[in-house]
One Martini backbone bead per residue (centre of mass of N, CA, C, O) as a GRO file, in nm:
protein
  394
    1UNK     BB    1  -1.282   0.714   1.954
    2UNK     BB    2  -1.546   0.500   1.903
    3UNK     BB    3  -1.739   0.237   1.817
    4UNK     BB    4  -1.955   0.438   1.649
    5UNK     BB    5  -1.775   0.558   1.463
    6UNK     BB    6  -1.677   0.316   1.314
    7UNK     BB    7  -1.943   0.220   1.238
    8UNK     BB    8  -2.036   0.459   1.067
    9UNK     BB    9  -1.780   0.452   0.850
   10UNK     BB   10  -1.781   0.164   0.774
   11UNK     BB   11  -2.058   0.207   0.643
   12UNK     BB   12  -2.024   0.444   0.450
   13UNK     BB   13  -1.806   0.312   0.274
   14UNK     BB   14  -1.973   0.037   0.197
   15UNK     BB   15  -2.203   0.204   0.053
   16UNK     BB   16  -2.020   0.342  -0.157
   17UNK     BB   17  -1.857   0.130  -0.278
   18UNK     BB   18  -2.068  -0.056  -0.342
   19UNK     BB   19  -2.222   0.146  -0.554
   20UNK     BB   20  -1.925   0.197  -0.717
   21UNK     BB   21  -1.823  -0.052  -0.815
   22UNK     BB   22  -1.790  -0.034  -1.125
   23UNK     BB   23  -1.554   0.243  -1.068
   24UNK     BB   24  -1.327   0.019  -0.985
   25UNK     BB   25  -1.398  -0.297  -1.058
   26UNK     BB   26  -1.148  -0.304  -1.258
   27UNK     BB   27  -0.940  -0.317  -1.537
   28UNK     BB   28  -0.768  -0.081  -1.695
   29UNK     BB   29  -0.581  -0.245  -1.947
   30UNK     BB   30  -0.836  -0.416  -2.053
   31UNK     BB   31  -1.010  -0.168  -2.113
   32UNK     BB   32  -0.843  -0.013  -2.305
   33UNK     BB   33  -0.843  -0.224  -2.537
   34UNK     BB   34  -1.187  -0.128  -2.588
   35UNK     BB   35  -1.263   0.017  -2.810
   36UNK     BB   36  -1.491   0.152  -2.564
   37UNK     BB   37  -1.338   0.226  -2.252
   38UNK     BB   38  -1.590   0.488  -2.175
   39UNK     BB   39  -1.890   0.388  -2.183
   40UNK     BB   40  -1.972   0.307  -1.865
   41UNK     BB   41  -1.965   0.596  -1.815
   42UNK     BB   42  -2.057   0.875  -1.806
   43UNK     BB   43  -2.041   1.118  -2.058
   44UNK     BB   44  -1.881   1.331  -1.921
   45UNK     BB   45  -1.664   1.213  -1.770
   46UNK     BB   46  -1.534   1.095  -2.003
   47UNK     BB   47  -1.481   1.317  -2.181
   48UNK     BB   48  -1.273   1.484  -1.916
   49UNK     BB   49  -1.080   1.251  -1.954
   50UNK     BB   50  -1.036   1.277  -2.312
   51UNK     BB   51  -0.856   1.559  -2.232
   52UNK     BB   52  -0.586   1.398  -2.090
   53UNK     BB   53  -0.292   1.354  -2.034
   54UNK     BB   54  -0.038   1.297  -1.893
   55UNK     BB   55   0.069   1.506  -1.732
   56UNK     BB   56  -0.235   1.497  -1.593
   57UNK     BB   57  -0.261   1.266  -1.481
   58UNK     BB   58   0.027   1.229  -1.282
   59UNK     BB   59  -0.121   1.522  -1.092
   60UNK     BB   60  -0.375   1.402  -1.027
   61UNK     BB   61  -0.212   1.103  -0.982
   62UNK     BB   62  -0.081   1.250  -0.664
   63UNK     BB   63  -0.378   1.385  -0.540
   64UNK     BB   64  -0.643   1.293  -0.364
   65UNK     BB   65  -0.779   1.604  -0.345
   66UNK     BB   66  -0.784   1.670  -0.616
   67UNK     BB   67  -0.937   1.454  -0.729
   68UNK     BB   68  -1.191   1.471  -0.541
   69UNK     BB   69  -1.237   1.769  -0.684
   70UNK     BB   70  -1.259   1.670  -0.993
   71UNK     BB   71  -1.481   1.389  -0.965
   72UNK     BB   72  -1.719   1.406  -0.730
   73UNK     BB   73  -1.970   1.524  -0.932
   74UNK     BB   74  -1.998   1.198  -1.025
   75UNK     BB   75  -2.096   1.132  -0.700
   76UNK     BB   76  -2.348   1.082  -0.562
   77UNK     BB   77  -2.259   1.202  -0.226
   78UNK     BB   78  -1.960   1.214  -0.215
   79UNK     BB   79  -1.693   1.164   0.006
   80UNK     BB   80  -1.384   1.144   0.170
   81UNK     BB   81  -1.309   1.122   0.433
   82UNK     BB   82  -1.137   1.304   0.720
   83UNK     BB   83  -0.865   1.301   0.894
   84UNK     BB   84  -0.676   1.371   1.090
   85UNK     BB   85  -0.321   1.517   1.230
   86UNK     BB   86  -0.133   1.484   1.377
   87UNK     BB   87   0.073   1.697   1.659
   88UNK     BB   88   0.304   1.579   1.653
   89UNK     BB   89   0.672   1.581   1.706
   90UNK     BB   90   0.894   1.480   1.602
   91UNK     BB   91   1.187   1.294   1.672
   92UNK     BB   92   1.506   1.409   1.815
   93UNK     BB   93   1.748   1.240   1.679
   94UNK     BB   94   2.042   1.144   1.643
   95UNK     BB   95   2.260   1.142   1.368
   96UNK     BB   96   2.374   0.828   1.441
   97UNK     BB   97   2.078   0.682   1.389
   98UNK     BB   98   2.105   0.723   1.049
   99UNK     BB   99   2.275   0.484   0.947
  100UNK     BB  100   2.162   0.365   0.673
  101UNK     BB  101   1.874   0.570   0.648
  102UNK     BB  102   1.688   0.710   0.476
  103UNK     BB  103   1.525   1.008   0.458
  104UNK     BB  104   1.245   0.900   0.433
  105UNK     BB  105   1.248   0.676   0.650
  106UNK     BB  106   1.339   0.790   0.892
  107UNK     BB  107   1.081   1.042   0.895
  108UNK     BB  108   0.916   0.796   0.975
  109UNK     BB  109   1.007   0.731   1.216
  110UNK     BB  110   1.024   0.942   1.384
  111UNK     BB  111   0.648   1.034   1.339
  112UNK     BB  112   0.628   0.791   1.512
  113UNK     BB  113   0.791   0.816   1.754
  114UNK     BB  114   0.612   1.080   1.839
  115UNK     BB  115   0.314   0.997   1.854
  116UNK     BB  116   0.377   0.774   2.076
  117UNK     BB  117   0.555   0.812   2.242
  118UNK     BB  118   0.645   0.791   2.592
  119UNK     BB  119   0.675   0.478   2.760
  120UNK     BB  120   0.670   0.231   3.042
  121UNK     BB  121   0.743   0.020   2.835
  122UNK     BB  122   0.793  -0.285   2.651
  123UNK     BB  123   0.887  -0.335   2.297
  124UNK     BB  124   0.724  -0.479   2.020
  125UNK     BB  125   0.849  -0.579   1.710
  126UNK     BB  126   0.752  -0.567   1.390
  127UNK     BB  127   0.915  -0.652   1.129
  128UNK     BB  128   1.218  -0.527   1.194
  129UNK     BB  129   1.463  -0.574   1.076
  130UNK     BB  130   1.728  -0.402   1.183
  131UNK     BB  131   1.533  -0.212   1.381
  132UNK     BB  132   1.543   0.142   1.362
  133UNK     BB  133   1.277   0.155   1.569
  134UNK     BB  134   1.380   0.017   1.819
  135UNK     BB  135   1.654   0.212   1.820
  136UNK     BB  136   1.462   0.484   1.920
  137UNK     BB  137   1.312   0.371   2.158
  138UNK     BB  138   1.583   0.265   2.316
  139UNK     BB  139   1.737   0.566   2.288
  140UNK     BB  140   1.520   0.781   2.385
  141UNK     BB  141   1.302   0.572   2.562
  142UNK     BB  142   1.460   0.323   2.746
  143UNK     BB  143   1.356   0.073   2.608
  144UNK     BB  144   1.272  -0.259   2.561
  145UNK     BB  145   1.351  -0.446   2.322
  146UNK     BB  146   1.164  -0.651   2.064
  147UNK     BB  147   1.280  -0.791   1.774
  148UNK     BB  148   1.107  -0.937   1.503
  149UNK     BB  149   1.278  -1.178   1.244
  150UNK     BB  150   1.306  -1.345   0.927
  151UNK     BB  151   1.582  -1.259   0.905
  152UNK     BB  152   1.920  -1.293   1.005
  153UNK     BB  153   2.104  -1.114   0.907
  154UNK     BB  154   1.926  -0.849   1.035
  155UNK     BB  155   1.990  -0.936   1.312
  156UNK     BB  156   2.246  -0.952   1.335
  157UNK     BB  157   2.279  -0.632   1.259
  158UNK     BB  158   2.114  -0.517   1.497
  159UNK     BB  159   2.273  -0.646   1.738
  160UNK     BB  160   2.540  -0.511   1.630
  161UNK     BB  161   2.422  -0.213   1.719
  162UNK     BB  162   2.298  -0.235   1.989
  163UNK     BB  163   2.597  -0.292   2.122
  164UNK     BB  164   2.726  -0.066   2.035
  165UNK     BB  165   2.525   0.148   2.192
  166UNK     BB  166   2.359  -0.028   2.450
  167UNK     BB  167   2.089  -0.167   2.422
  168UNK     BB  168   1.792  -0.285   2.503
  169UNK     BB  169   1.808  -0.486   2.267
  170UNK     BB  170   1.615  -0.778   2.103
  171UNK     BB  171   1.686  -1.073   1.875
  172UNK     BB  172   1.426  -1.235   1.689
  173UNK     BB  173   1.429  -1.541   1.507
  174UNK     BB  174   1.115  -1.513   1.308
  175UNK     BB  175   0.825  -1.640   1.104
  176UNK     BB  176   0.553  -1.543   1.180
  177UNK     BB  177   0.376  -1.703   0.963
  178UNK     BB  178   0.502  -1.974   1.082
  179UNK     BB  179   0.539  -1.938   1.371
  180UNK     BB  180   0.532  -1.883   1.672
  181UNK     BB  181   0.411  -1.563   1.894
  182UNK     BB  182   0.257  -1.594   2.158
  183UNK     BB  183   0.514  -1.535   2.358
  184UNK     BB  184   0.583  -1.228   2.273
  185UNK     BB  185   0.322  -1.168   2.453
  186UNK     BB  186   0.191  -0.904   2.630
  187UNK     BB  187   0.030  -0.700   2.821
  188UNK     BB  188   0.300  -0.517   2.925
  189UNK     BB  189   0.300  -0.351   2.644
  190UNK     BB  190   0.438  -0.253   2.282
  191UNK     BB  191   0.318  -0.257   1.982
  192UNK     BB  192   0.501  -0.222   1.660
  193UNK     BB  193   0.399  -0.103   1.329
  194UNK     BB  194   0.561  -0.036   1.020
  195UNK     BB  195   0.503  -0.133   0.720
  196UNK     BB  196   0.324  -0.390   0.754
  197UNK     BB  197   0.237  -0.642   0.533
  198UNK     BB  198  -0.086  -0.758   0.532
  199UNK     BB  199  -0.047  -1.069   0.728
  200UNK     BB  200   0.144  -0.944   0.901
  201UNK     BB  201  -0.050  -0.735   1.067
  202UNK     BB  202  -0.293  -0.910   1.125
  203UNK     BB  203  -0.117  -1.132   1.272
  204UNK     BB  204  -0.065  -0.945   1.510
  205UNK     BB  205  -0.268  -0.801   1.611
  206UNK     BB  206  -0.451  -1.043   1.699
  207UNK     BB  207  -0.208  -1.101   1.925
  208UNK     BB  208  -0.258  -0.899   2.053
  209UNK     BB  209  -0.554  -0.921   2.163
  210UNK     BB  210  -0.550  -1.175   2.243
  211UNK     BB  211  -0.328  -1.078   2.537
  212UNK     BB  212  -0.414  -0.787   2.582
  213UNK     BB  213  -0.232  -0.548   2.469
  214UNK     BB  214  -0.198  -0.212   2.583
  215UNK     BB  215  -0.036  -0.119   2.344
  216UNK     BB  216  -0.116  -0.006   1.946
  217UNK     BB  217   0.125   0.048   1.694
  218UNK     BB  218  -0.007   0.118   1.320
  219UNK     BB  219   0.119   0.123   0.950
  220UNK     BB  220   0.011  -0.001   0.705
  221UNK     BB  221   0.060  -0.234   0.452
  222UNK     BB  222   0.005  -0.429   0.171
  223UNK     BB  223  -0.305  -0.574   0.141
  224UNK     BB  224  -0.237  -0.820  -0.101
  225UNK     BB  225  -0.040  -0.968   0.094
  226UNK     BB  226  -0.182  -1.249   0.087
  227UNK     BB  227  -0.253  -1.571   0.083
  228UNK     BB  228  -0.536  -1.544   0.011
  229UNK     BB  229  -0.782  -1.426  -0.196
  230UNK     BB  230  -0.969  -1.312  -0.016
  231UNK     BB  231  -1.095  -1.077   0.213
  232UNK     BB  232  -1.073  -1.115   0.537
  233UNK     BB  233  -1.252  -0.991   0.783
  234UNK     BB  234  -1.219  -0.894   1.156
  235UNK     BB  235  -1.448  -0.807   1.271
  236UNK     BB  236  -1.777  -0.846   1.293
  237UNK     BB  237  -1.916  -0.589   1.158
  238UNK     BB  238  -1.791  -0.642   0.879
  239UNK     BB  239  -1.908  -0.939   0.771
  240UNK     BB  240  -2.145  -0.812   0.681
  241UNK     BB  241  -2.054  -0.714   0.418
  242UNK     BB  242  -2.072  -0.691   0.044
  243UNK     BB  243  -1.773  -0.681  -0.003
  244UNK     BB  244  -1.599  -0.866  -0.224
  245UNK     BB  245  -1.198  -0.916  -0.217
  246UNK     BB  246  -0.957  -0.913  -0.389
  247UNK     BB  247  -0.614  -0.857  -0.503
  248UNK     BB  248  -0.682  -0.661  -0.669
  249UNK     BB  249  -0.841  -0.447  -0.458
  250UNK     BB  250  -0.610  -0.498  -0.264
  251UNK     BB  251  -0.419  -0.297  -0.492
  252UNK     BB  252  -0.575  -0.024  -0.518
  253UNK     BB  253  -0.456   0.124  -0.207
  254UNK     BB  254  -0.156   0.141  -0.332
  255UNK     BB  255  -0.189   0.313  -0.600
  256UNK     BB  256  -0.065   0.580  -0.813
  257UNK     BB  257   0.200   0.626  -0.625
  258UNK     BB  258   0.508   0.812  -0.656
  259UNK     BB  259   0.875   0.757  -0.470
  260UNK     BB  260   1.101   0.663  -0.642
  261UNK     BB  261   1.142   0.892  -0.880
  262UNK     BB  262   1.192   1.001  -1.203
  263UNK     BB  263   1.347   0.703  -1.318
  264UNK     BB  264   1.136   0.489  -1.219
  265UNK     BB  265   0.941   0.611  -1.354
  266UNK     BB  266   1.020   0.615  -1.666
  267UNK     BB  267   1.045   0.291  -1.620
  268UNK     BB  268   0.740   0.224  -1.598
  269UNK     BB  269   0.620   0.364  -1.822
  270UNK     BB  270   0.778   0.212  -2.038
  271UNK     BB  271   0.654  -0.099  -1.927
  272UNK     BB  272   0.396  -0.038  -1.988
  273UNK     BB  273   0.423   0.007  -2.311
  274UNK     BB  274   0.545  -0.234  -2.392
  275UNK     BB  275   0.303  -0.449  -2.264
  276UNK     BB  276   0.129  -0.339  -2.475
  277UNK     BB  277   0.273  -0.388  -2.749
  278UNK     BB  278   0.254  -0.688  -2.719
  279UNK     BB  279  -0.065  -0.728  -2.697
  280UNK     BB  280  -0.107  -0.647  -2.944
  281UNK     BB  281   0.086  -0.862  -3.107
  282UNK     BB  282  -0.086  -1.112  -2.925
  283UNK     BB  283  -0.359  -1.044  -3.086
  284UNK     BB  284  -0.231  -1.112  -3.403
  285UNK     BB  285  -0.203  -1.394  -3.311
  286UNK     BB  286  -0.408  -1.522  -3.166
  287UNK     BB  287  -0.451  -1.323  -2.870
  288UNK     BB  288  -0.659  -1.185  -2.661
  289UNK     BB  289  -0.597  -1.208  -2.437
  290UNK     BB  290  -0.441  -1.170  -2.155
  291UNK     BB  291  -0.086  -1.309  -2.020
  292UNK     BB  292   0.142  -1.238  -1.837
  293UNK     BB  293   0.428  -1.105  -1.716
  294UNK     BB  294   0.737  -1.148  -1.585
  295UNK     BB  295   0.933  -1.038  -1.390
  296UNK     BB  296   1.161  -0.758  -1.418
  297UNK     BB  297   1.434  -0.545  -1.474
  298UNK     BB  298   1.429  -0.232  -1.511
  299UNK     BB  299   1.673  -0.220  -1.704
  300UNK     BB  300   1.503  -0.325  -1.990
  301UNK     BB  301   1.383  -0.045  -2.038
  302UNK     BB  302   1.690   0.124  -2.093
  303UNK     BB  303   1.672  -0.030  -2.345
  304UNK     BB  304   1.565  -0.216  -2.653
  305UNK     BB  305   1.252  -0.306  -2.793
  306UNK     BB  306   1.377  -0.600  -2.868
  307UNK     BB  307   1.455  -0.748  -2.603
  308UNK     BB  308   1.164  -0.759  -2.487
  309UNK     BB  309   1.009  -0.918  -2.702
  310UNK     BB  310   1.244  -1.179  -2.703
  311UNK     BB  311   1.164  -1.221  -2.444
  312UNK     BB  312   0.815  -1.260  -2.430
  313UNK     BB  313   0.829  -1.476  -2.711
  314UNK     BB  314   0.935  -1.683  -2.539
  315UNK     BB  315   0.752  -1.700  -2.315
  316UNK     BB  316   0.489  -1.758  -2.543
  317UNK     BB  317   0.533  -1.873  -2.794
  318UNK     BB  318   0.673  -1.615  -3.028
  319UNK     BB  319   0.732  -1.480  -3.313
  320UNK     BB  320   0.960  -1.227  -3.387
  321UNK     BB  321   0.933  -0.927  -3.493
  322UNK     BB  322   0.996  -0.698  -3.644
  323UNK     BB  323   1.046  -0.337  -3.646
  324UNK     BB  324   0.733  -0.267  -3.796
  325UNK     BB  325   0.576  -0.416  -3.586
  326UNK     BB  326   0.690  -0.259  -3.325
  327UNK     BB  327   0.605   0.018  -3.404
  328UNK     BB  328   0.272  -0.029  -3.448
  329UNK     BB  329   0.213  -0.092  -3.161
  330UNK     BB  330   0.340   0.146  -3.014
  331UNK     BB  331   0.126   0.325  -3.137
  332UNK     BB  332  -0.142   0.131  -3.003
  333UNK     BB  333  -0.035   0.126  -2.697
  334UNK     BB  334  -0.017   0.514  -2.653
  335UNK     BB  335  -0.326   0.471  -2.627
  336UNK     BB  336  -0.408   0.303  -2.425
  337UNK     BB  337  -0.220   0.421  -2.200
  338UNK     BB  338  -0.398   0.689  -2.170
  339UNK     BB  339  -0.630   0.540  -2.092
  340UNK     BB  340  -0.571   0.389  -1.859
  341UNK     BB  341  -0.506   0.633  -1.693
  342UNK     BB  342  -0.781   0.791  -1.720
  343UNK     BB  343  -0.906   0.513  -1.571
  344UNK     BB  344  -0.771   0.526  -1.285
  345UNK     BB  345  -0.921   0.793  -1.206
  346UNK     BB  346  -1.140   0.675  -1.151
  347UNK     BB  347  -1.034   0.433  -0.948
  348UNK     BB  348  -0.871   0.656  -0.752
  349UNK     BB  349  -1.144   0.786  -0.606
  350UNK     BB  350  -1.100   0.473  -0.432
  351UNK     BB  351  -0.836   0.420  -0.295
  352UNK     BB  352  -0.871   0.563  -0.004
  353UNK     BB  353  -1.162   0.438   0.105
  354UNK     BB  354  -1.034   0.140   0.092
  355UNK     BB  355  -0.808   0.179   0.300
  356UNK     BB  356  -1.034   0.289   0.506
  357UNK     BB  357  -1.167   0.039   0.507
  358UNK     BB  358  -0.934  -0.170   0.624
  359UNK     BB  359  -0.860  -0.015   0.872
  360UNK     BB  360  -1.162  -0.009   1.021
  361UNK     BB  361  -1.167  -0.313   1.045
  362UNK     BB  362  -0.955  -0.289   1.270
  363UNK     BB  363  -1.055  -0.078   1.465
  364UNK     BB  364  -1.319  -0.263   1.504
  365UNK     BB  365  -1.161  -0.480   1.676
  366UNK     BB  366  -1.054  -0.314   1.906
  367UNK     BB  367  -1.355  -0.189   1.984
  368UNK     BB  368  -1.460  -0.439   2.066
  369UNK     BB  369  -1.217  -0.507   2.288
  370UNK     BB  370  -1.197  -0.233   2.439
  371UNK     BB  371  -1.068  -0.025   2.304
  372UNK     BB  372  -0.890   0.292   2.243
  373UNK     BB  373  -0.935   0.413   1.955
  374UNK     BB  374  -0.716   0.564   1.671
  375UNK     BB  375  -0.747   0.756   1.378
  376UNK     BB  376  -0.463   0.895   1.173
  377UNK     BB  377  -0.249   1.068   1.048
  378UNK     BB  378   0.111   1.075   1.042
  379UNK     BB  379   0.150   1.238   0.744
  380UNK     BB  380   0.170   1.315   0.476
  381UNK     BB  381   0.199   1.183   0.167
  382UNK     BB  382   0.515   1.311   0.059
  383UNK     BB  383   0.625   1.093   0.268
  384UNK     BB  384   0.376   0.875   0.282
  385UNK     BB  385   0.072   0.738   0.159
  386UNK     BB  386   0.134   0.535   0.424
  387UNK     BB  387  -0.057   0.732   0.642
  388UNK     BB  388  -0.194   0.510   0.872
  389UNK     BB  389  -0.255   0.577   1.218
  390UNK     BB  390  -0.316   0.295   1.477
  391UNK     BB  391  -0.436   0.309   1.775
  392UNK     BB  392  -0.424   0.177   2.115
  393UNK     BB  393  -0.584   0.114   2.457
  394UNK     BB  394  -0.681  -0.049   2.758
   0.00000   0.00000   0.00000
């Protein structure tokens, strides 16, 4: 893949994105709760979306491919680009260095190692946790690591995991996006970061850029965790784009697959019932707009929804009402929520696109300075759908 490829993907991109932006760009909440929440929509389109139920709602936005498959018939000319899938074979390494990591980060960790391949270069790890990537590197393929941390007791807890092992990691504990860390950078080294998110992975990137960095391992996640307000570009490329994206659209690249388990799924679903009841209800008190409430513990949604209304009631200075009027907001709440769920499906059509539009403006930073990158997924959607793999080498 050379600088023409990415810039060809990233135009086609950013035209489309561009194109459809009415069809992305707005939040389906706020949505769901107008009179008419699919006027927006083609007549079609609508109809077909409020055929659907909870769970078929669900099925559709857990596979990026049915969605697309489903419903790109109403944009003309759309298709999502497909990319590669790396054709690695997993590392197989020994069972005694995934104590104590789930078995799905193991297998994220193993088909990164295994993609990235053996090299004889030294490699820095960026915000390492406690090493587990690092301890790979180390271990299989006998990597000098060099791991930073801006945890001390995850440093602590990796150094002694290292010394355990004998392995030639070491641990720098640093704040990358507060201190300097341009020390850390070599010309021969390799840069690896597996799920480093926003702010995290672009800072990284970045210095490795600056350094001249022989090789550059990347599978970024959370788009949206960054300091600005809205999205700053990084290619030369990228920056002519008219597409300005707040942290609203830079959280849509992320949204809609469900990994954490059944109890999970269902315990979000609640919250999300219960979160729309409540504005149901504050807004028969004369609050119109939607007003945030502040994150609480999944466990508060596997209680009774009157514990909710009181945390709610309290944090916006409204009195608690009773269960008559609790359960008919819960009533209109239902229909929000499938509401919601149905127009989802609409701006999910674009958050795999948004994702590559995010993902190719860093590809396109690398190949304006002269790297070979490649851009791949790294694994199915259903062991991590932030699998896109970007590699680099000088």
């Amino acid at each position: 893949m050379n600088l023409n490829y990415f810039h060809d993907l990233f135009t086609d991109l950013e035209q489309q994105l561009w194109r459809y932006r009415p069809y992305w760009q707005f939040q389906p909440m706020q949505q769901a709760a107008l009179t008419e929440p699919f006027a927006f929509l083609p007549p079609e389109f609508a109809e077909e979306l409020q055929q659907l139920d909870f769970a078929e709602c669900a099925q559709l936005d857990a596979d990026d491919n049915a969605l697309n498959e489903r419903f790109s018939k109403y944009f003309a000319h759309w298709q999502c680009p497909q990319l590669p899938r790396t054709l690695a074979e997993p590392v197989a390494a020994p069972f005694w260095l995934s104590t104590g990591i789930s078995g799905r980060k193991w297998q994220q960790i193993c088909q990164f190692a295994g993609a990235i391949g053996q090299k004889e270069l030294p490699v820095l790890e960026w915000c390492a946790g406690k090493g587990h990537l690092g301890r790979v590197f180390a271990g299989q393929f006998g990597n000098e690591v060099h791991s930073l941390e801006w945890q001390a007791s995850l440093c602590d807890e990796g150094q002694q995991l290292a010394g355990k092992f004998q392995f030639r990691q070491f641990f720098h504990h640093v704040d990358v996006l507060k201190q300097p860390t341009a020390s850390y950078f070599q010309q021969h080294q390799q840069w690896v970061a597996l799920h480093a998110c926003g702010d995290l992975h672009r800072v990284g990137l970045q210095n490795a850029v600056a350094a001249g960095t022989q090789d550059i391992a990347l599978v970024p996640c959370c788009y949206h965790l960054q300091s600005a307000d809205s999205y700053l570009h990084r290619s030369a490329t990228a920056r002519h784009s008219r597409l300005q994206l707040n942290k609203q659209d830079l959280r849509l690249a992320v949204q809609g697959h469900a990994t954490g388990g059944a109890r999970i799924e269902r315990l979000s679903q609640q919250e999300m019932l219960w979160r729309h009841a409540f504005w149901v209800y504050a807004q028969s008190q004369g609050q119109p707009d939607y007003r945030p409430l502040r994150s609480v513990a999944k466990q508060m949604f596997s209680d009774d929804i009157a514990g909710f209304f009181a945390f709610a009631c309290q944090q916006q200075v409204l009195a608690v009402p009773s269960t008559a009027v609790m359960e008919s907001a819960l009533v209109v709440a239902e229909q929000r929520l499938l509401n919601q769920r149905r127009l989802e499906l609409c701006q999910h059509v674009f958050r795999r696109p948004l994702e590559l539009y995010l993902v190719t403006d860093l590809a396109l930073l690398l190949a304006e300075q002269g790297y070979q990158v490649e851009l791949q997924e790294l694994c199915a959607s259903n062991l991590t759908p932030r699998n896109l793999l970007l590699s680099a080498k000088r």
